[in-house]
N, CA, C and O atoms as CSV, one atom per row, in Angstrom:
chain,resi,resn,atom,element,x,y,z
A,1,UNK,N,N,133.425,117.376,105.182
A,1,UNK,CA,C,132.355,117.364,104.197
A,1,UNK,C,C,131.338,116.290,104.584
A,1,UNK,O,O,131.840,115.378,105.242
A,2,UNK,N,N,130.164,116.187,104.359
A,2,UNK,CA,C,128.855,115.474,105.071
A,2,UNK,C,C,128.997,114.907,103.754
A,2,UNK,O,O,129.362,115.347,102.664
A,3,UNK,N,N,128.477,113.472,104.316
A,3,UNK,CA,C,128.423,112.495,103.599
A,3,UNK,C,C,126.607,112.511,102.925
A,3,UNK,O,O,125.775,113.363,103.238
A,4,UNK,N,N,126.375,111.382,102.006
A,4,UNK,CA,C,125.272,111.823,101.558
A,4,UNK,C,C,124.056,111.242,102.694
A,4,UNK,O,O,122.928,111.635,102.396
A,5,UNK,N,N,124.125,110.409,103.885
A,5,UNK,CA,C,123.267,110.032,104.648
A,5,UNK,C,C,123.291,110.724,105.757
A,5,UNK,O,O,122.432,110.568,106.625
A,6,UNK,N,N,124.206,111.511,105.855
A,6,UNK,CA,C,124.391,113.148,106.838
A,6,UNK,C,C,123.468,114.084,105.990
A,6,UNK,O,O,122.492,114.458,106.639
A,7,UNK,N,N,123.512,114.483,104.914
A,7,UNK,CA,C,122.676,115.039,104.016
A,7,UNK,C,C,121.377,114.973,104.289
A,7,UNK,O,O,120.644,115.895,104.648
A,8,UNK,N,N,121.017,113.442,104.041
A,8,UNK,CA,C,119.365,113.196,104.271
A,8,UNK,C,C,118.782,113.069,105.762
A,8,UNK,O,O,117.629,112.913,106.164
A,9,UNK,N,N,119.899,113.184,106.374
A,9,UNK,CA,C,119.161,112.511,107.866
A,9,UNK,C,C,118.744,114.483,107.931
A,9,UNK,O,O,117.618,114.934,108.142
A,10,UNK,N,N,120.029,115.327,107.681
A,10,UNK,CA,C,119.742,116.866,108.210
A,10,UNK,C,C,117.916,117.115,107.431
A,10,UNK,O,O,116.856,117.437,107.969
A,11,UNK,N,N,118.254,116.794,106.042
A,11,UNK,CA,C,117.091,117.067,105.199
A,11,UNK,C,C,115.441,116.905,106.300
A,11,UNK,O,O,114.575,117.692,106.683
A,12,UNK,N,N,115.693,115.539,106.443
A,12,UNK,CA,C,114.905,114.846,106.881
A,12,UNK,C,C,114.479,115.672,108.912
A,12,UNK,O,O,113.406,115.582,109.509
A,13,UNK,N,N,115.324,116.123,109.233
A,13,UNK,CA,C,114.882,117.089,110.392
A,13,UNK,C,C,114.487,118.000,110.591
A,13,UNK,O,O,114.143,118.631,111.590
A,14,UNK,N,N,114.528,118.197,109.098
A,14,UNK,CA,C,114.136,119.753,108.532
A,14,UNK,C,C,113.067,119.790,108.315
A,14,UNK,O,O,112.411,120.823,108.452
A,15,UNK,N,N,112.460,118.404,107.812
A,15,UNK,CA,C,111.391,118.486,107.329
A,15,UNK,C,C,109.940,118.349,108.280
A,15,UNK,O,O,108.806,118.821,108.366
A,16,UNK,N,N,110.940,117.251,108.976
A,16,UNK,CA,C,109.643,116.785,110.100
A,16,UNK,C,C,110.005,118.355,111.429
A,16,UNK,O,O,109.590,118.272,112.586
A,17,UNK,N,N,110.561,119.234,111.077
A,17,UNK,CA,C,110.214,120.550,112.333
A,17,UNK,C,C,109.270,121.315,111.035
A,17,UNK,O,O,108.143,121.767,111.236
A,18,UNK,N,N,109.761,121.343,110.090
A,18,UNK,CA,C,108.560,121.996,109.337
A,18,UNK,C,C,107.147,121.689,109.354
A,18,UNK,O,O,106.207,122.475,109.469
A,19,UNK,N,N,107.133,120.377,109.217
A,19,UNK,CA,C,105.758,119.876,109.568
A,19,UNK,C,C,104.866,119.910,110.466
A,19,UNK,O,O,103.641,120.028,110.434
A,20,UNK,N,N,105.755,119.773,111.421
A,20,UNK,CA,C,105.402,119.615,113.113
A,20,UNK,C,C,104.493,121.194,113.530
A,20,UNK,O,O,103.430,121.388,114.119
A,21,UNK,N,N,105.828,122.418,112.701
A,21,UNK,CA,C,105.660,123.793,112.635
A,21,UNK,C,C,103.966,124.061,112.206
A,21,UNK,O,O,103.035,124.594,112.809
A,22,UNK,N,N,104.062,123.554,111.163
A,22,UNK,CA,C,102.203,123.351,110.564
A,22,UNK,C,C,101.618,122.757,110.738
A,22,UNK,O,O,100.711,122.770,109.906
A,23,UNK,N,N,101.461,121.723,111.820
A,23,UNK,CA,C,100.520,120.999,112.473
A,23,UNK,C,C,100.188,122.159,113.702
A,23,UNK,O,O,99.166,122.839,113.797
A,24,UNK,N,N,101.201,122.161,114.471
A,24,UNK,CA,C,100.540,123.216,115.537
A,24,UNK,C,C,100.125,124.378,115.352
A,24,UNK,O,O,99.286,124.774,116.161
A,25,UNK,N,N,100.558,125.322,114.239
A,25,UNK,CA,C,99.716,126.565,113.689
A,25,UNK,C,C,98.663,126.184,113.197
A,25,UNK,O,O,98.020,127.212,112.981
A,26,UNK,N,N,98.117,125.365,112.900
A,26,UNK,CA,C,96.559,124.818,112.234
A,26,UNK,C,C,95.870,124.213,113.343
A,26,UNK,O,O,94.704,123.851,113.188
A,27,UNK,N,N,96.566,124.035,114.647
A,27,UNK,CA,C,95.806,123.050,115.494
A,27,UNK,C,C,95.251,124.469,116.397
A,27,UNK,O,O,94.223,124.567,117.066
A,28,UNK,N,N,96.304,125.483,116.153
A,28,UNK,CA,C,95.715,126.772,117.190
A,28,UNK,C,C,94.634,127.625,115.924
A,28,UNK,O,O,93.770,128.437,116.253
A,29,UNK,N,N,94.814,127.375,115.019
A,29,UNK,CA,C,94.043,128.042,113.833
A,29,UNK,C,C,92.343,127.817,114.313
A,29,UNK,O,O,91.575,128.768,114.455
A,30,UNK,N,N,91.984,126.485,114.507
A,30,UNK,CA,C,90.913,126.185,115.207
A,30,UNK,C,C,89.591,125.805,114.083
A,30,UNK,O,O,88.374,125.986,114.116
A,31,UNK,N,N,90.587,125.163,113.058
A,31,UNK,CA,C,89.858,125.218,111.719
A,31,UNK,C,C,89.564,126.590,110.794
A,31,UNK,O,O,88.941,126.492,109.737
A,32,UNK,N,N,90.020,127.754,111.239
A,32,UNK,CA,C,89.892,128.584,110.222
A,32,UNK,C,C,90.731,128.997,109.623
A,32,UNK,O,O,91.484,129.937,109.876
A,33,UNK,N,N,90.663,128.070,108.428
A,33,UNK,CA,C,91.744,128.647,107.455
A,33,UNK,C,C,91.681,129.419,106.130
A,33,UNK,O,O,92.302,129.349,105.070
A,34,UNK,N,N,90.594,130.255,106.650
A,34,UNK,CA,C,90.844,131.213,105.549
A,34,UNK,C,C,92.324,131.556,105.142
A,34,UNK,O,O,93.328,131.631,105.851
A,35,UNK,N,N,92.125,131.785,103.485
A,35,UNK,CA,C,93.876,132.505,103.335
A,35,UNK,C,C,94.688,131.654,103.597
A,35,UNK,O,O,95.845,132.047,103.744
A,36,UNK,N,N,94.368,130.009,103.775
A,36,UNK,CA,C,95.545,128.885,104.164
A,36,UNK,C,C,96.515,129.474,103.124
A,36,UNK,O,O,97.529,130.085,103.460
A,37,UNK,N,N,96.033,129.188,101.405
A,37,UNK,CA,C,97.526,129.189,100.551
A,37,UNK,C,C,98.119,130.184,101.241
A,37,UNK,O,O,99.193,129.938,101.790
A,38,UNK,N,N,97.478,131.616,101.353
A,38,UNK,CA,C,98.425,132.824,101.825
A,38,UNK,C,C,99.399,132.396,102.635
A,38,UNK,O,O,100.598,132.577,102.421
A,39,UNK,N,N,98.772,131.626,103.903
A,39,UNK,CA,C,99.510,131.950,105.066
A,39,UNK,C,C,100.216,130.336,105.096
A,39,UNK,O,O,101.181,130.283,105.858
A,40,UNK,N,N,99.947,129.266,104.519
A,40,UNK,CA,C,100.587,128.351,104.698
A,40,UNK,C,C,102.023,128.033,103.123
A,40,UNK,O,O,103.049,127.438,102.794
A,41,UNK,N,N,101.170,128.806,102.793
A,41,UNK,CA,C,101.799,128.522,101.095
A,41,UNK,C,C,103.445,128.336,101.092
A,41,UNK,O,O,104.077,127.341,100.737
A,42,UNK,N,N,103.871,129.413,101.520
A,42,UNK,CA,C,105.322,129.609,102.040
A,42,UNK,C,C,105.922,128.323,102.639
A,42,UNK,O,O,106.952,127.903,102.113
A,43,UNK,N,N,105.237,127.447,103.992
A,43,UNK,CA,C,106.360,126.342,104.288
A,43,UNK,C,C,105.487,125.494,103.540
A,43,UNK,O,O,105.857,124.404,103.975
A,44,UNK,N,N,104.792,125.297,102.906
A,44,UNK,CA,C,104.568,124.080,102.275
A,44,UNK,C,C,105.516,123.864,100.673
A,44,UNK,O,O,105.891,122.821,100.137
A,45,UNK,N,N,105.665,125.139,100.288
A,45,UNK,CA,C,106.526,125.464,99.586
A,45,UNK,C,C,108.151,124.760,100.154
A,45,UNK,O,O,108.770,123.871,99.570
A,46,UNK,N,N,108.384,125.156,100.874
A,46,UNK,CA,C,109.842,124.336,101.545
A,46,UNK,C,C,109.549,123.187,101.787
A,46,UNK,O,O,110.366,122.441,101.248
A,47,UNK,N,N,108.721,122.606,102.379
A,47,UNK,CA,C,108.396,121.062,102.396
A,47,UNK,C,C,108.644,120.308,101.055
A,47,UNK,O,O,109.349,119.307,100.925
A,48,UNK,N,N,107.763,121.127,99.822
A,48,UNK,CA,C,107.962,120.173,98.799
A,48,UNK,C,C,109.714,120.509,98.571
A,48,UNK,O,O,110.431,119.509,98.543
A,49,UNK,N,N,110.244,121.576,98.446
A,49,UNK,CA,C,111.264,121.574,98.226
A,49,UNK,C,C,112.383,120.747,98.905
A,49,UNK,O,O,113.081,120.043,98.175
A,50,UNK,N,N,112.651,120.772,100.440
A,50,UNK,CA,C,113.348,119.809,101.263
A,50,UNK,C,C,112.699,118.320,100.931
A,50,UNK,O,O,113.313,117.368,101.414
A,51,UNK,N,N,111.459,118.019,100.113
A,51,UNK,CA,C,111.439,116.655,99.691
A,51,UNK,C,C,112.066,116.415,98.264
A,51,UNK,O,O,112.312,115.266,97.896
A,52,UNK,N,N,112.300,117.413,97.532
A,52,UNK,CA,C,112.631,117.007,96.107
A,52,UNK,C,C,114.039,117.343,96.333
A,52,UNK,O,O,114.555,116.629,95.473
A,53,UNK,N,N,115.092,118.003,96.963
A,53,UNK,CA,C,116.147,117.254,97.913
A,53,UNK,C,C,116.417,116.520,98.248
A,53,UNK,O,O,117.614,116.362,98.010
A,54,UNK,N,N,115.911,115.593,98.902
A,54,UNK,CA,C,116.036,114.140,99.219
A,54,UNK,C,C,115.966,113.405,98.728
A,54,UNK,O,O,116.562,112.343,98.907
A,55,UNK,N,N,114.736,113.838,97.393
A,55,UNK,CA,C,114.943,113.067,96.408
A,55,UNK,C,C,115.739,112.707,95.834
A,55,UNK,O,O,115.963,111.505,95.695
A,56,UNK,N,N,116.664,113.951,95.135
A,56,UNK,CA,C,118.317,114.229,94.251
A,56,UNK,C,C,119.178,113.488,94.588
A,56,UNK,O,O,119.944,112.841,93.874
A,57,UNK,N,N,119.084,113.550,96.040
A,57,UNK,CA,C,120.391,112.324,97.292
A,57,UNK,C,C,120.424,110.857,96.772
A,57,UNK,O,O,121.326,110.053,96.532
A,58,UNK,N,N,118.734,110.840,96.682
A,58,UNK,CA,C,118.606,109.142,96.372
A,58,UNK,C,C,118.856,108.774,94.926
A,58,UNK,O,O,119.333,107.697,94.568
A,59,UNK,N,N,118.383,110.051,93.890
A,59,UNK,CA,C,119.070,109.613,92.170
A,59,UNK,C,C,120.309,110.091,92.055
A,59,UNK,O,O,120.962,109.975,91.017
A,60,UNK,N,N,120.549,110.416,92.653
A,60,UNK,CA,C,122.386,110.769,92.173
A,60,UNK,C,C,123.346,109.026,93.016
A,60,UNK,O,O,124.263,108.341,92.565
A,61,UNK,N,N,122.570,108.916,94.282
A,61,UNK,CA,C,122.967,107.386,94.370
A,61,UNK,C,C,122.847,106.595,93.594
A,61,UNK,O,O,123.780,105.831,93.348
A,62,UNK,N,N,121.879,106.531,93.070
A,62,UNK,CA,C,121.362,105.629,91.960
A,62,UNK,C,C,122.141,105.272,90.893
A,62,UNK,O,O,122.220,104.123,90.460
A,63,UNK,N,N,122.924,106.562,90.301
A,63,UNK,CA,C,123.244,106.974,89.319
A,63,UNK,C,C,124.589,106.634,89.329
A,63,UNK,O,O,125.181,106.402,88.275
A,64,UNK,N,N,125.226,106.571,90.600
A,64,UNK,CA,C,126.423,106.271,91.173
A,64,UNK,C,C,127.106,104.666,90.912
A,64,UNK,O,O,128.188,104.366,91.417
């Protein structure tokens, strides 16, 4: 069973390939982002989500 700083480190790799993922589709985009929400909406959607995850890790420590 993963401990809770196994948890955040995975969280946390997840997040920065997600990011990374939408930096280089916007860098080939070439500034046109029409339809961004459309087409970005989806991982930015997981971004906030894999951050309010990480969050939970750190108040349930808290709480501990």
């Amino acid at each position: 069973m993963k401990t809770q700083q196994e948890n955040v480190l995975a969280l946390n790799y997840r997040l920065r390939s997600k990011l990374k993922m939408i930096q280089k589709s916007l860098a080939l985009d070439e500034f046109e982002i029409e339809g961004f929400e459309d087409h970005y909406g989806v991982e930015i959607q997981e971004v906030l989500d894999i951050n309010r995850q990480i969050f939970n890790v750190y108040l349930e420590e808290k709480v501990k």
